[in-house]
PyMOL Python script that loads the backbone (N, CA, C, O; Angstrom):
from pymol import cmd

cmd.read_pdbstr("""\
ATOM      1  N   UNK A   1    -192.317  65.050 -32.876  1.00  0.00           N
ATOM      2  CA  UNK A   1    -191.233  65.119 -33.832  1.00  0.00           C
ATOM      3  C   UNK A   1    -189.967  64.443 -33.308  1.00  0.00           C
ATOM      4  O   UNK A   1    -189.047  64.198 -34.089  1.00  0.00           O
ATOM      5  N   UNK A   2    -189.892  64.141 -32.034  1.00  0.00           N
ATOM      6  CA  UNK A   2    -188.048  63.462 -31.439  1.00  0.00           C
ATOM      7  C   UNK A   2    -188.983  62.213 -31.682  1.00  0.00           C
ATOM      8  O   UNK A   2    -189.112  62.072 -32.898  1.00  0.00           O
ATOM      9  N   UNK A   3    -189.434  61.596 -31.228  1.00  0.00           N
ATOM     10  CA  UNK A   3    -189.669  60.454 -31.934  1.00  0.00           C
ATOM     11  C   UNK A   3    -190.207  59.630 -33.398  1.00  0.00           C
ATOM     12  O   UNK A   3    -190.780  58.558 -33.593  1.00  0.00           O
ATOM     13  N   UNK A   4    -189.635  60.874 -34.406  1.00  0.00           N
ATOM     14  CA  UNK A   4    -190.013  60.034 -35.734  1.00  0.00           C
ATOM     15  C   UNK A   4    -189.624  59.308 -35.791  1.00  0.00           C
ATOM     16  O   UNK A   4    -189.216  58.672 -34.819  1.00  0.00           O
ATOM     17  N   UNK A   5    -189.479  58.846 -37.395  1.00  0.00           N
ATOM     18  CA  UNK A   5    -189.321  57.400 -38.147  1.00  0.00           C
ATOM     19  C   UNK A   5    -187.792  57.580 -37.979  1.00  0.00           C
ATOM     20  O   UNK A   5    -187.216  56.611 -37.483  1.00  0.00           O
ATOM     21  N   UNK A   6    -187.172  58.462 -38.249  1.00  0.00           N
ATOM     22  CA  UNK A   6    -185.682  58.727 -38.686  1.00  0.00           C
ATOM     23  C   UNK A   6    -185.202  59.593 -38.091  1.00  0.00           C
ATOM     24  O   UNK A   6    -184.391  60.371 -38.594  1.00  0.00           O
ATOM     25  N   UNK A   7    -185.670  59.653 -36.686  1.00  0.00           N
ATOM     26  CA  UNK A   7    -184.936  60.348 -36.082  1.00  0.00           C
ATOM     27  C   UNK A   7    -184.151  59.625 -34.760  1.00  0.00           C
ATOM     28  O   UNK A   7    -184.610  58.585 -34.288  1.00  0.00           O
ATOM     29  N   UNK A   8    -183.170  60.135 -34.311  1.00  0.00           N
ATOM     30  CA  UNK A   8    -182.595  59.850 -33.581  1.00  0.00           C
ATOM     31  C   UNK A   8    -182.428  60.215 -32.011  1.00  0.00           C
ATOM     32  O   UNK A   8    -181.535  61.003 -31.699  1.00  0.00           O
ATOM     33  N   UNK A   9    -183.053  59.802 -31.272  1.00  0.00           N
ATOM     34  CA  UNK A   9    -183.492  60.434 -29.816  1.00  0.00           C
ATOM     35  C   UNK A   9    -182.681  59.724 -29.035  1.00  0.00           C
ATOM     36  O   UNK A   9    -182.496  58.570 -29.421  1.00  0.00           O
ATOM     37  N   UNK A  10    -181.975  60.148 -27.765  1.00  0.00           N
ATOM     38  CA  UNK A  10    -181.311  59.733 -26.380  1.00  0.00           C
ATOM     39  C   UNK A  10    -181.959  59.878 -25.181  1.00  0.00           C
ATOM     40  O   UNK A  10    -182.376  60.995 -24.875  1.00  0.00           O
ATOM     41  N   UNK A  11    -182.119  58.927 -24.438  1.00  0.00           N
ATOM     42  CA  UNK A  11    -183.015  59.375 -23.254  1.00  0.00           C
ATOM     43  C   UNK A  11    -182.176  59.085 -21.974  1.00  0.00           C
ATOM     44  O   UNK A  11    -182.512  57.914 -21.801  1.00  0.00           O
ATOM     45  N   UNK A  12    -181.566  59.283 -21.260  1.00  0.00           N
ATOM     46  CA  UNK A  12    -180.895  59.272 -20.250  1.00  0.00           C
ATOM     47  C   UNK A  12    -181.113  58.319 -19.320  1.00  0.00           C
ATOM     48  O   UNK A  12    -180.437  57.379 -18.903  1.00  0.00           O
ATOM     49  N   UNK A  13    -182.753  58.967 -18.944  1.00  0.00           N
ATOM     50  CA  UNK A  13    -183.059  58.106 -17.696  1.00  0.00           C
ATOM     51  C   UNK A  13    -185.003  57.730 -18.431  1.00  0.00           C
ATOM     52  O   UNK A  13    -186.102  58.234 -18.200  1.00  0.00           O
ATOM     53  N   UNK A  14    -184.518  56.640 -19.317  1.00  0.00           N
ATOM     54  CA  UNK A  14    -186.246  56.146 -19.797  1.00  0.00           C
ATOM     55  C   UNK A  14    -187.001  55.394 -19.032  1.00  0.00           C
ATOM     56  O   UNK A  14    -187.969  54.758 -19.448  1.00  0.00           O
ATOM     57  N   UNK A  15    -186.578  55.422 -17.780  1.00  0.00           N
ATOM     58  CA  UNK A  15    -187.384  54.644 -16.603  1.00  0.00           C
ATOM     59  C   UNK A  15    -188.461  55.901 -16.086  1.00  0.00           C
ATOM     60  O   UNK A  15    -189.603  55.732 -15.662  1.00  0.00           O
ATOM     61  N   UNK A  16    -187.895  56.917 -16.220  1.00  0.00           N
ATOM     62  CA  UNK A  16    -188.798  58.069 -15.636  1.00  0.00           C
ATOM     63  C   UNK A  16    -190.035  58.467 -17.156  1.00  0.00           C
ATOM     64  O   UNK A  16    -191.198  58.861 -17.242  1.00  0.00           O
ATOM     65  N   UNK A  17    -189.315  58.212 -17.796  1.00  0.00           N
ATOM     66  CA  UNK A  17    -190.306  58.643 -19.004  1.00  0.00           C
ATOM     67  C   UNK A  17    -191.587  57.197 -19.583  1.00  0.00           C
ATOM     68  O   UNK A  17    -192.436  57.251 -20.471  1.00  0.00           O
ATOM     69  N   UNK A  18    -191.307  56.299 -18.852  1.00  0.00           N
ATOM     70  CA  UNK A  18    -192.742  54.847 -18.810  1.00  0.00           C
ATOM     71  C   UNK A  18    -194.402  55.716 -18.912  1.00  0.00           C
ATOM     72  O   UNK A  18    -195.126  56.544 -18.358  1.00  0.00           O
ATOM     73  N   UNK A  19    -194.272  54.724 -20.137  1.00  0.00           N
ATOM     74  CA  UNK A  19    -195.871  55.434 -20.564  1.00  0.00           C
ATOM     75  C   UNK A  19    -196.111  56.485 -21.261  1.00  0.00           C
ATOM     76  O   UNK A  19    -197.236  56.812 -21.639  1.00  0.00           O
ATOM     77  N   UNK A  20    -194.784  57.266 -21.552  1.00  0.00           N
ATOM     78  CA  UNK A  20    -194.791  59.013 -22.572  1.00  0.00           C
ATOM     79  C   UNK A  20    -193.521  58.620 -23.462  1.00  0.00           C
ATOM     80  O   UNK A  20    -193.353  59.136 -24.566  1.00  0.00           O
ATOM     81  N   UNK A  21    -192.927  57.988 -23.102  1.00  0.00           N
ATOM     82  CA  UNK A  21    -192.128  57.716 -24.451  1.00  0.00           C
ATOM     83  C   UNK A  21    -192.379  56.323 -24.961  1.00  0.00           C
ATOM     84  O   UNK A  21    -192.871  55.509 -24.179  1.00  0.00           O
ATOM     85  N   UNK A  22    -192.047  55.912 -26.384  1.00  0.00           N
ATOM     86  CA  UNK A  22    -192.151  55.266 -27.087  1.00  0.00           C
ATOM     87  C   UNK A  22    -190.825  53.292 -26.582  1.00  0.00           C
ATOM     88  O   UNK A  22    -189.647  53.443 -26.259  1.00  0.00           O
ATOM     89  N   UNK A  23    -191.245  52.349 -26.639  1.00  0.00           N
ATOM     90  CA  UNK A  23    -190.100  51.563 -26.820  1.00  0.00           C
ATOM     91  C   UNK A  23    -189.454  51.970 -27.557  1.00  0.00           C
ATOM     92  O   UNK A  23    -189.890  52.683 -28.461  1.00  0.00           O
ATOM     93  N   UNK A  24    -187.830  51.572 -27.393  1.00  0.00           N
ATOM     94  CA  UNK A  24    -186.409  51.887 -27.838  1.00  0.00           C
ATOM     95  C   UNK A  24    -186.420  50.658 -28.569  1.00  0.00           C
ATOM     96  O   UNK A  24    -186.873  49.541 -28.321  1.00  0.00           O
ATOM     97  N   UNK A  25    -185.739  51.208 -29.633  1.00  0.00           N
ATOM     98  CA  UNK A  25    -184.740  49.868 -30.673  1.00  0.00           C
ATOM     99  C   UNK A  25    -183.700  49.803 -30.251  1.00  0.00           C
ATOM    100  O   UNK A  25    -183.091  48.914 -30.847  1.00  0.00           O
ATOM    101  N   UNK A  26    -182.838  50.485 -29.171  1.00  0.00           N
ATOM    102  CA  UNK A  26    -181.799  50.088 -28.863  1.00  0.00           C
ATOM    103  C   UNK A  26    -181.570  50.405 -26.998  1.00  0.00           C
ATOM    104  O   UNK A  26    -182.321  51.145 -26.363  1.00  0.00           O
ATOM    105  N   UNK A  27    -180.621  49.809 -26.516  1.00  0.00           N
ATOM    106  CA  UNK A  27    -179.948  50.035 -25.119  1.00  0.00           C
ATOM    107  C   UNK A  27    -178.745  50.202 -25.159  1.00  0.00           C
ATOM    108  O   UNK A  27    -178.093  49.217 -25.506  1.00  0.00           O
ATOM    109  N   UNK A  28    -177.996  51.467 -24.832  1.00  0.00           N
ATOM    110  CA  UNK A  28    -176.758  51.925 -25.074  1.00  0.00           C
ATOM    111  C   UNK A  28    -176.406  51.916 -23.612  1.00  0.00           C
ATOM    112  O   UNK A  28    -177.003  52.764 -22.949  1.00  0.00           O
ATOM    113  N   UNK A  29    -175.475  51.056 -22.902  1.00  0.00           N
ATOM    114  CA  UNK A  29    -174.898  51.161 -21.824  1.00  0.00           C
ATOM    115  C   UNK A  29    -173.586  51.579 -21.719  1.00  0.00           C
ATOM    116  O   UNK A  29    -172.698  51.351 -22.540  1.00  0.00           O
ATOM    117  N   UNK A  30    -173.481  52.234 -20.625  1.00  0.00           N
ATOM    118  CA  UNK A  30    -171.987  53.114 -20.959  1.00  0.00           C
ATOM    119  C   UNK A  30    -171.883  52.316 -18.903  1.00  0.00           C
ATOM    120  O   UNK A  30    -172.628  52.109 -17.945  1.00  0.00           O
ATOM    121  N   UNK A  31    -170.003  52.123 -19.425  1.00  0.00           N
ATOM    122  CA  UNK A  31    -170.000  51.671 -17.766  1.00  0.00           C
ATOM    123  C   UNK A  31    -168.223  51.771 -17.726  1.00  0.00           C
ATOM    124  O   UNK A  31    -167.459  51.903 -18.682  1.00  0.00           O
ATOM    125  N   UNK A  32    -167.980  51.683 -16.607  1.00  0.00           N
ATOM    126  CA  UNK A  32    -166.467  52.074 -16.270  1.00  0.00           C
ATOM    127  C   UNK A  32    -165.460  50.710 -15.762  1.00  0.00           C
ATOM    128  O   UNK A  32    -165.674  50.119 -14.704  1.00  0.00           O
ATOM    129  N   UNK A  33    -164.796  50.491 -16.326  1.00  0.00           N
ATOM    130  CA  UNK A  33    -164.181  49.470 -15.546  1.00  0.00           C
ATOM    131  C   UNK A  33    -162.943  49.915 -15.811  1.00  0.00           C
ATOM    132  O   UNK A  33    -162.787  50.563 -16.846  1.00  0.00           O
ATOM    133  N   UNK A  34    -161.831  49.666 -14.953  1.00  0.00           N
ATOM    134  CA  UNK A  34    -160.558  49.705 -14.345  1.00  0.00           C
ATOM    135  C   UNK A  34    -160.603  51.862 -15.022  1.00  0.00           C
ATOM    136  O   UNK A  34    -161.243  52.891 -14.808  1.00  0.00           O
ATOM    137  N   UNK A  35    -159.354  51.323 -15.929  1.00  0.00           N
ATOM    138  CA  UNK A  35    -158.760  52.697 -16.340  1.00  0.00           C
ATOM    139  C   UNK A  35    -160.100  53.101 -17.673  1.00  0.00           C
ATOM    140  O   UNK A  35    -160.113  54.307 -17.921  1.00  0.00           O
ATOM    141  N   UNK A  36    -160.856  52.498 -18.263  1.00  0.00           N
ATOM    142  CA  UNK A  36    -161.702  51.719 -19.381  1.00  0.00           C
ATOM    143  C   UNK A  36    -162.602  52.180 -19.368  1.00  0.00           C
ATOM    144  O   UNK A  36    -162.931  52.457 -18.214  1.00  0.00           O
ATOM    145  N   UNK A  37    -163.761  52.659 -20.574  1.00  0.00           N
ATOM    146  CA  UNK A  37    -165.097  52.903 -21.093  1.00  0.00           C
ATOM    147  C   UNK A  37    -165.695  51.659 -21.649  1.00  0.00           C
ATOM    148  O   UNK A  37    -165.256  51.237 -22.719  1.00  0.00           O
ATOM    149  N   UNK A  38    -167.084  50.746 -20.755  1.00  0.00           N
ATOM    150  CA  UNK A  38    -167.329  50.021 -21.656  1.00  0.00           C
ATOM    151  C   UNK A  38    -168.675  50.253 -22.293  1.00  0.00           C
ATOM    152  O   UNK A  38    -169.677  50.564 -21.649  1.00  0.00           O
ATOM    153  N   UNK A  39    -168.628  50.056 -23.812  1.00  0.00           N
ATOM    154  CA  UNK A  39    -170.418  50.418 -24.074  1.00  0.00           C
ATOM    155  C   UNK A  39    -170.809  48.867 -24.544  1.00  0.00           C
ATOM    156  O   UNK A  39    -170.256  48.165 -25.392  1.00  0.00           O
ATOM    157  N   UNK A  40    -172.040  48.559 -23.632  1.00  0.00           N
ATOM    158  CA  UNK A  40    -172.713  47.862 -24.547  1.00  0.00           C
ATOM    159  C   UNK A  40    -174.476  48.124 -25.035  1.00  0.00           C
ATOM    160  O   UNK A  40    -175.472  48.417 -24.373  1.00  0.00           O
ATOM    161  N   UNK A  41    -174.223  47.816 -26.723  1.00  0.00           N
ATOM    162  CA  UNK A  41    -175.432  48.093 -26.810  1.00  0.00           C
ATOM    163  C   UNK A  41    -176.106  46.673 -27.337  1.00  0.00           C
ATOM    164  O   UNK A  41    -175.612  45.638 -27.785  1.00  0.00           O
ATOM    165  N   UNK A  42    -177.592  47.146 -27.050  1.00  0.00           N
ATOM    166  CA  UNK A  42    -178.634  45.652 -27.277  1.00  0.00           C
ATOM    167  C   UNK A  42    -179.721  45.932 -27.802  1.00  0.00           C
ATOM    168  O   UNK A  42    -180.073  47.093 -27.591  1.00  0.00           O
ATOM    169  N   UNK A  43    -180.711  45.046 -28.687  1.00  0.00           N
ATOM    170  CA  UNK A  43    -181.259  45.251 -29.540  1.00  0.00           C
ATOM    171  C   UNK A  43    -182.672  45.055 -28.359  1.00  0.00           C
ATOM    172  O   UNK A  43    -182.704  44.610 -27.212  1.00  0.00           O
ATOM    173  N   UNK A  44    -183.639  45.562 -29.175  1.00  0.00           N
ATOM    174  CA  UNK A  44    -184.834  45.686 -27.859  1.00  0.00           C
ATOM    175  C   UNK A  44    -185.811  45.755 -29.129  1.00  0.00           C
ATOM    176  O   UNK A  44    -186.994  46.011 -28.901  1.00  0.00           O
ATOM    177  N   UNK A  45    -185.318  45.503 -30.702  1.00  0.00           N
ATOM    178  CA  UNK A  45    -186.569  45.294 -31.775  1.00  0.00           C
ATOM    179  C   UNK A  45    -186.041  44.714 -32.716  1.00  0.00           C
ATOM    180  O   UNK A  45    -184.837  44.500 -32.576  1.00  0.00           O
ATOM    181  N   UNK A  46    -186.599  44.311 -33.819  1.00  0.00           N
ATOM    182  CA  UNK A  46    -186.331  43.692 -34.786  1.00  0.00           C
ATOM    183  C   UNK A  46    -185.813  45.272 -35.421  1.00  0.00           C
ATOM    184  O   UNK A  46    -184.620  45.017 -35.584  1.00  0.00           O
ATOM    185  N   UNK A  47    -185.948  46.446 -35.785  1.00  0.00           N
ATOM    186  CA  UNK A  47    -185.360  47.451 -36.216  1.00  0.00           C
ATOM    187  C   UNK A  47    -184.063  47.382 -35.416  1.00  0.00           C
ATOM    188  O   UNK A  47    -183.017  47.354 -36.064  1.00  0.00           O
ATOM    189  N   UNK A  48    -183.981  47.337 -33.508  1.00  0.00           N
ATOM    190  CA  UNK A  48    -182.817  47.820 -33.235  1.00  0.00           C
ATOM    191  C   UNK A  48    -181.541  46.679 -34.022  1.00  0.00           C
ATOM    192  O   UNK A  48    -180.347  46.826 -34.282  1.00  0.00           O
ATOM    193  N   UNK A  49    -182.646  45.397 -34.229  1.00  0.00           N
ATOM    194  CA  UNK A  49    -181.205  44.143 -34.626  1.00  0.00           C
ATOM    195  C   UNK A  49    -180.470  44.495 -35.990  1.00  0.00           C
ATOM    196  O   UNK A  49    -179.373  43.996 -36.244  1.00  0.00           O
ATOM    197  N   UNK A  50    -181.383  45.746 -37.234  1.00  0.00           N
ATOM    198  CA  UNK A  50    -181.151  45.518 -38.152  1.00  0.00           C
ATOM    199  C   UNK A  50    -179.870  46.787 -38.009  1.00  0.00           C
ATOM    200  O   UNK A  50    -178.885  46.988 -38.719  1.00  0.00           O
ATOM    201  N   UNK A  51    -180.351  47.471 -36.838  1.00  0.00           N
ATOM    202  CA  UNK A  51    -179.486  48.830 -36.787  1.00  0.00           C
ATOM    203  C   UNK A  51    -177.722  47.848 -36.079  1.00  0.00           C
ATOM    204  O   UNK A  51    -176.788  48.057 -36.854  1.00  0.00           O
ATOM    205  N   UNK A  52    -177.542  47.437 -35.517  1.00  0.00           N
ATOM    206  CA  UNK A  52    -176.402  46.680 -34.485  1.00  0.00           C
ATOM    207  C   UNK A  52    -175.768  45.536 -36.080  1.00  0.00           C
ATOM    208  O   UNK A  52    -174.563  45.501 -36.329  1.00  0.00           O
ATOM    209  N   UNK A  53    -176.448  45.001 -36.660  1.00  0.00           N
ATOM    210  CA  UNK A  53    -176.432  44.054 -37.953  1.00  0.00           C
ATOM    211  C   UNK A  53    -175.386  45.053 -38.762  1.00  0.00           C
ATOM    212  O   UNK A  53    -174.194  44.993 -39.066  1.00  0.00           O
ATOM    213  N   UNK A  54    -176.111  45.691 -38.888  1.00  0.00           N
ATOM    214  CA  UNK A  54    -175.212  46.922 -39.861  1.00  0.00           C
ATOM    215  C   UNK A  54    -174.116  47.353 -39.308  1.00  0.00           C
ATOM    216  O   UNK A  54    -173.368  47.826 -40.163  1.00  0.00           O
ATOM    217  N   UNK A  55    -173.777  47.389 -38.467  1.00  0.00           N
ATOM    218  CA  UNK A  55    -172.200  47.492 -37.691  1.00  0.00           C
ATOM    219  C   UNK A  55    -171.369  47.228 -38.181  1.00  0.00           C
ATOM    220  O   UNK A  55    -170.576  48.097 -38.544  1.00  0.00           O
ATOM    221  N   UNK A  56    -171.176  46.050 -38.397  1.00  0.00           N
ATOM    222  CA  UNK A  56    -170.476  44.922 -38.689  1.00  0.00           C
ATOM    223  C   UNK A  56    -170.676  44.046 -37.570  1.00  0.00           C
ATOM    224  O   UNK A  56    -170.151  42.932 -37.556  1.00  0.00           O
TER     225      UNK A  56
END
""", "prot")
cmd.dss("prot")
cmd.show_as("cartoon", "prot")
cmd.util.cbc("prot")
cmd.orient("prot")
């Protein structure tokens, strides 16, 4: 069920989970620079491009 169609799952550390979880449509990087939060996220499917598309 965390990995349905429409659901929305976070995985922390998906290097430990290889082989039991599913590929991601997306990569959410969170990182620190100076005083600063930077996120970047990246598409890893043709779903994650349509999800990042829709952004603006």
């Amino acid at each position: 069920d965390y990995f349905a169609e429409q659901a929305i799952c976070i995985v922390e550390w998906p290097e430990k989970g290889v082989g039991f979880i599913p590929t991601p449509d997306l990569s959410i990087e969170m990182a620190y620079e100076d005083q600063q939060r930077c996120i970047t996220i990246t598409a890893k499917s043709a779903r994650g491009e349509k999800i990042i598309s829709s952004l603006g």
